[in-house]
C-alpha positions, 0 to 999 in steps of 0.5 A: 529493519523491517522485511515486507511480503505483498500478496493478492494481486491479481487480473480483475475486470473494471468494477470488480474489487481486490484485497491485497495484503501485506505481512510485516516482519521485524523489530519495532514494527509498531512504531512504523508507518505503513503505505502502499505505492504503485507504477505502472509502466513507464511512470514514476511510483506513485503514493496510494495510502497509508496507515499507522501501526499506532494510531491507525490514522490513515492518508490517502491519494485524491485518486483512489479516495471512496474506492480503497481502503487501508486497514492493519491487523496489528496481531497479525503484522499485516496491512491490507488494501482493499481496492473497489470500482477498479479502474483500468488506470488502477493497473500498476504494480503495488508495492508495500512500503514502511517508514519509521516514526519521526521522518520528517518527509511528506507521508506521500514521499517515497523517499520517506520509505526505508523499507519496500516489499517486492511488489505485486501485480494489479491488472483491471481490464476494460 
C-alpha cells in the first residue's frame, strides 16, 4: 500500500508555470509506477503523465506534450510535474496516483491505479 500527498497547487495566470509534487510513502515504492490524473468540473478524470520509479521512462497525454514535465526524485520518494504555458482548460484538480509493475492496464488507465492521493487545486486564469 502505497500512501500519496499532492502539493503545490495553485492560482496562476495563463503562461505562467507551476511545480506540483507528489511524497510517496510505503512498501515497494520502487517497483510502482507513478502518474498524475486531473478533473475539472463536471468531467471524467483524465490521464496527464507518468513515470517509473525504475526506469523513469515517461508517458504523457497529447494535451500537455512540450508544456509539462514529469520527473522523481527516488531518495526523496517524490515525483513532480512541472507545468509551463498553462492554459485556462489546464484548471482541474491534480491528483497523484501509483500503480504496481506488471498491471496489465493501459498506462493512461485510471483503473490501472491502486493508489491515489487527494488531490490539489490547479486554477490558470485568462
Amino acid at each position: 500500500q502505497v500512501q500519496l500527498v499532492e502539493s503545490g497547487g495553485g492560482l496562476v495566470q495563463a503562461g505562467g508555470s507551476l511545480r506540483l509534487s507528489c511524497a510517496a510513502s510505503g512498501r515497494s515504492i520502487s517497483t510502482y509506477r507513478m502518474g498524475w490524473f486531473r478533473q475539472a468540473p463536471g468531467k471524467e478524470r483524465e490521464f496527464v503523465t507518468s513515470i517509473s520509479w525504475s526506469s523513469g521512462t515517461t508517458y504523457y497525454a497529447d494535451s500537455v506534450k512540450g508544456r509539462f514535465t514529469i520527473s522523481r526524485d527516488n531518495a526523496k520518494n517524490t515525483v513532480y510535474l512541472q507545468m509551463n504555458s498553462l492554459k485556462p482548460e489546464d484548471t482541474a484538480v491534480y491528483y497523484c496516483a501509483a500503480r504496481t509493475a506488471g498491471c496489465p492496464s493501459p498506462l493512461s488507465s485510471k483503473y490501472g491505479y491502486d493508489s491515489w492521493g487527494q488531490g490539489t487545486q490547479v486554477t490558470v486564469s485568462s
